[in-house]
C-alpha positions in Angstrom: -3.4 45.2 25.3 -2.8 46.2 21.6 0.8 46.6 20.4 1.9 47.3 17.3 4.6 44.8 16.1 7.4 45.6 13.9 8.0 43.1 10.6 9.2 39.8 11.4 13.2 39.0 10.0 12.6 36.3 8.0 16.7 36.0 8.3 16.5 35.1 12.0 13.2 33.9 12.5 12.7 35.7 15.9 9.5 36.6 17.2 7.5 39.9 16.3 9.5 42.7 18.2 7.0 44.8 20.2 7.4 48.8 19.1 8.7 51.7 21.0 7.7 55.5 20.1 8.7 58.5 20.9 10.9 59.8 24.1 11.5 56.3 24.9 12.9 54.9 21.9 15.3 57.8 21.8 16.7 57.2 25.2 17.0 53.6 24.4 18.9 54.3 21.7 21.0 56.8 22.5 24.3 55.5 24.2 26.1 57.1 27.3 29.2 58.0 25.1 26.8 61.1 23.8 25.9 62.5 27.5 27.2 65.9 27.8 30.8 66.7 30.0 28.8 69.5 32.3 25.6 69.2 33.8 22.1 69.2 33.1 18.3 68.4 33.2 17.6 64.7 32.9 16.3 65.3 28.8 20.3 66.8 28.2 22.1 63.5 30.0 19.7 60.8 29.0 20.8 57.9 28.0 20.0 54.2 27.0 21.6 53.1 30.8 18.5 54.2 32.7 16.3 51.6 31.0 18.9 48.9 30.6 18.9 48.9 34.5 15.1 48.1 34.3 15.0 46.0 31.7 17.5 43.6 33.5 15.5 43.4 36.3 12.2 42.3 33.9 14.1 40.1 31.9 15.4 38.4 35.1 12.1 38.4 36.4 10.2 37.2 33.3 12.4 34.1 32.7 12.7 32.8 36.0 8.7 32.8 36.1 8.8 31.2 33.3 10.7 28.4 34.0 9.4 28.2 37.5 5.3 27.8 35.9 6.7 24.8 33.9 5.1 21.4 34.3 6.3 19.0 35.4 8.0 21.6 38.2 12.0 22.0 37.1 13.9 21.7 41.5 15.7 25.0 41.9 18.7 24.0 40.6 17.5 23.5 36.9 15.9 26.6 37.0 19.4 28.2 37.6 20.8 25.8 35.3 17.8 26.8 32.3 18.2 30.6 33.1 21.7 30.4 33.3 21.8 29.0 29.4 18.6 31.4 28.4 20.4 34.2 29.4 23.6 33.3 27.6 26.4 35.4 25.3 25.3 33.7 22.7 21.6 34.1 22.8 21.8 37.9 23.0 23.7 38.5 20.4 21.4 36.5 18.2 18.8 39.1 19.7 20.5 41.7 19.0 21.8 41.0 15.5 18.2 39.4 14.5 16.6 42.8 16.0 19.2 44.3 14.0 19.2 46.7 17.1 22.9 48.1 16.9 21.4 49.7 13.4 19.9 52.2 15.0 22.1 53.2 18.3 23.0 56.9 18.6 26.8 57.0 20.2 30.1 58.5 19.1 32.2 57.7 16.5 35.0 55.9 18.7 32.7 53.6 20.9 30.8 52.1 17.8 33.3 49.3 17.1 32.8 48.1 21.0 28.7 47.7 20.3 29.7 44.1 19.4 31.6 43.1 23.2 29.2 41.2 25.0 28.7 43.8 28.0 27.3 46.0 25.7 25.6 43.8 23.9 23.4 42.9 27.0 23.0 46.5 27.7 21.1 47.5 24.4 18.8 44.3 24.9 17.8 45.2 28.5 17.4 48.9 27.6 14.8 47.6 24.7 13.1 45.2 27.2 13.0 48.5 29.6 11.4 50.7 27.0 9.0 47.8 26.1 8.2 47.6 29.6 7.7 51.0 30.1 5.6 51.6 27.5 3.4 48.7 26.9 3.7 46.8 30.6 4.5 43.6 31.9 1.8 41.4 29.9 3.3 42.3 26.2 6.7 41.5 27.4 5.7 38.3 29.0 4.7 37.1 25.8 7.5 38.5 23.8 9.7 36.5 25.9 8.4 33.8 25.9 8.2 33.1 22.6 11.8 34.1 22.8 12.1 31.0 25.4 10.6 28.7 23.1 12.8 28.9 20.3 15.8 28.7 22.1 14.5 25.2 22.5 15.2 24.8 18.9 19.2 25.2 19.4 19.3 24.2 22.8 16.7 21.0 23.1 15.4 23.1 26.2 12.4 21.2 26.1 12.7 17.4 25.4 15.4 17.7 28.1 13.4 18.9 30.6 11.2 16.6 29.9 14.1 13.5 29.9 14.6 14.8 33.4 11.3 13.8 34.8 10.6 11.2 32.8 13.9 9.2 33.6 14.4 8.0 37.3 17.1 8.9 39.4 19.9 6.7 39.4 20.4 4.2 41.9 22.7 6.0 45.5 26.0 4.3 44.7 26.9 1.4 47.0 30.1 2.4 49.7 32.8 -0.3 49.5 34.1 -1.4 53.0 37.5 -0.5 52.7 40.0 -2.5 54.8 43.9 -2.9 54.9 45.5 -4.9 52.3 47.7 -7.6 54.1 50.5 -8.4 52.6 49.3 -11.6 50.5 46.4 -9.2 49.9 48.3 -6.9 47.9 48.9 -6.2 44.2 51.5 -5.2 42.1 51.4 -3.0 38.6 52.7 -6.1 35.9 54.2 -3.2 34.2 57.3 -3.5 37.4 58.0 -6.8 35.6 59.1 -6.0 32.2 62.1 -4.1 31.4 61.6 -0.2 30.5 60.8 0.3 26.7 64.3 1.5 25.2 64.5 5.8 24.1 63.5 6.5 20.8 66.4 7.7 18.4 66.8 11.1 18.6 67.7 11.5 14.5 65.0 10.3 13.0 62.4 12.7 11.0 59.5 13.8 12.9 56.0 11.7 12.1 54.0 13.3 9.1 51.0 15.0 10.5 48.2 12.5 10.9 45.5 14.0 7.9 41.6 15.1 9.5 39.4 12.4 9.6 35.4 13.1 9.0 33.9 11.0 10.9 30.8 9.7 10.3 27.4 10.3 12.3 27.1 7.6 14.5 23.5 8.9 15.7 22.5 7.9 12.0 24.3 5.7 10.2 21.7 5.0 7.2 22.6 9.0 6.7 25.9 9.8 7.8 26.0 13.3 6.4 23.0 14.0 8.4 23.7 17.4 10.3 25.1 16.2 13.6 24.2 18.6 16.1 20.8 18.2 16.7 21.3 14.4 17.2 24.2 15.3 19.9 22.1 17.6 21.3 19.4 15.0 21.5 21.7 11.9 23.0 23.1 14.7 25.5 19.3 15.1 26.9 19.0 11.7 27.0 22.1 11.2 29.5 20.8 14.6 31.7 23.7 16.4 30.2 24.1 19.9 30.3 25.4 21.5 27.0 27.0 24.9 26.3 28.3 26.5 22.9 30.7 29.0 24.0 31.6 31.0 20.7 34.2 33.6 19.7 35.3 34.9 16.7 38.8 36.2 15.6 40.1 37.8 12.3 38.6 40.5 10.0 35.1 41.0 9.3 35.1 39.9 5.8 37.9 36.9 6.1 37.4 35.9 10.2 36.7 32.2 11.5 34.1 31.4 14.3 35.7 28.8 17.3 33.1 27.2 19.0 33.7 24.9 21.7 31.3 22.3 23.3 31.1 22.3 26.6 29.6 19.2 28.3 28.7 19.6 32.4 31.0 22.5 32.7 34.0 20.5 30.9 35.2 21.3 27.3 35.1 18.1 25.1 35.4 19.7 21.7 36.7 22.5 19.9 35.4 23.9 16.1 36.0 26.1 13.7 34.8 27.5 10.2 34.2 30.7 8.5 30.3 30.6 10.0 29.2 30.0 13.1 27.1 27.0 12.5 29.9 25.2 10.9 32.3 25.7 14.0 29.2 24.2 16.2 29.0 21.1 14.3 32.3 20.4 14.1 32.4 20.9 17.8 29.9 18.8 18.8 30.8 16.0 16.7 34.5 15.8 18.4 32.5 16.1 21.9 30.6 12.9 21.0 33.7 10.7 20.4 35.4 12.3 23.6 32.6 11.1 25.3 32.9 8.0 24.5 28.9 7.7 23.4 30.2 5.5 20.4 
């Protein structure tokens, strides 16, 4: 099936956004803060909520079959794992800023600062994918998708790490140690019970100068240490069957804010970035996330 394709953002690099015309894109784009106090016909009370219901349920639907046709075959927990990081904060609001889709949202004057919270966020990209869905069926969205799947490879190093998975055996079961009771020639002492305690620092003395930030160089490619970093971490991360997540927030004024980024390795936070862009903060946090590690 035919579908006309809006103009590709060079900006964001996204895929070619399928087009919605006529009743639909209106309801998609018109948010519940505009329904009307007293009752109605369904054309009065429309809203973008009706669609962002079925768009969930496609978008749910279209990744997990997506990861699920992958060769070699992801077990059922990495598909929950993938989708999980698919599906992610961060991801739609690349969509929805790339898309530039809070542009064009109908909705009173008080709500439009909260278009940017995550919640609603995912609402205006499910509604699209619902009105996409609705208007030019299952096959144009597949492909839409998809292509949205692949490049969040390119942040993410989706696919060499699926690939690492299968290619890399399982680790050896670890062996169980036969515990037994220590006898009394058996046991141990700390050596620390035979030296004296370390005397109390002096309580008048000048607090330490601050230690100054060290930039430390990448150890992923030391013939060009101010290579950027986080495409290599991402890559030794795959390599070890890591699991990485780039939880992001930003704070301050629009024109005078910071990003913090944190890495998160396996569900644990190993390091914490900031900088006035995004990409900056990332770096910064995945290079203190390596020496945490201890990949050195």
């Amino acid at each position: 099936m035919s579908v006309p394709l809006q103009k590709r953002s060079r900006s964001t690099n996204l895929p070619l956004l399928p087009k919605i015309t006529g009743e639909i894109i209106l309801q998609v784009f018109t948010h519940r803060s505009l329904q009307r106090s007293h009752g109605g016909t369904l054309e009065d009370n429309s809203d973008n909520d009706r669609f962002s219901i079925l768009g969930k349920v496609v978008l749910d639907a279209v990744v997990t079959l997506s990861l699920f046709s992958r060769r070699p075959a992801l077990t059922a927990a990495e598909i929950g794992r993938w989708k999980e990081c698919i599906l992610s904060d961060d991801n739609f609001e690349d969509w929805v800023s790339g898309y530039k889709l809070r542009n064009k949202v109908r909705c009173h004057p008080q709500v439009f600062s909260l278009l940017s919270i995550p919640g609603e966020t995912r609402n205006l990209f499910y509604s699209y994918v619902g009105g996409v869905y609705a208007e030019s069926g299952m096959d144009v969205v597949e492909k839409w998708v998809g292509q949205l799947i692949d490049r969040c490879s390119e942040n993410s190093t989706f696919l060499s790490m699926t690939e690492s998975m299968h290619r890399m055996e399982p680790p050896p079961p670890a062996k169980k140690l036969k515990s037994e009771p220590l006898t009394p020639s058996k046991q141990t002492f700390p050596l620390f019970f035979l030296s004296p305690p370390a005397p109390s620092p002096p309580t008048d003395l000048p607090p330490p100068p601050p230690k100054a930030a060290i930039n430390l160089p990448n150890p992923l490619a030391p013939a060009q240490p101010n290579l950027p970093f986080l495409p290599l971490f991402n890559q030794a991360a795959s390599q070890r069957r890591c699991i990485v997540e780039y939880p992001a927030e930003f704070s301050g004024p629009s024109h005078a804010g910071k990003w913090t980024v944190r890495c998160v390795v396996n569900g644990i936070l190993k390091g914490v970035g900031t900088g006035t862009s995004k990409q900056v903060a990332k770096e910064e946090a995945a290079r203190k996330a390596y020496y945490a590690m201890g990949w050195t």
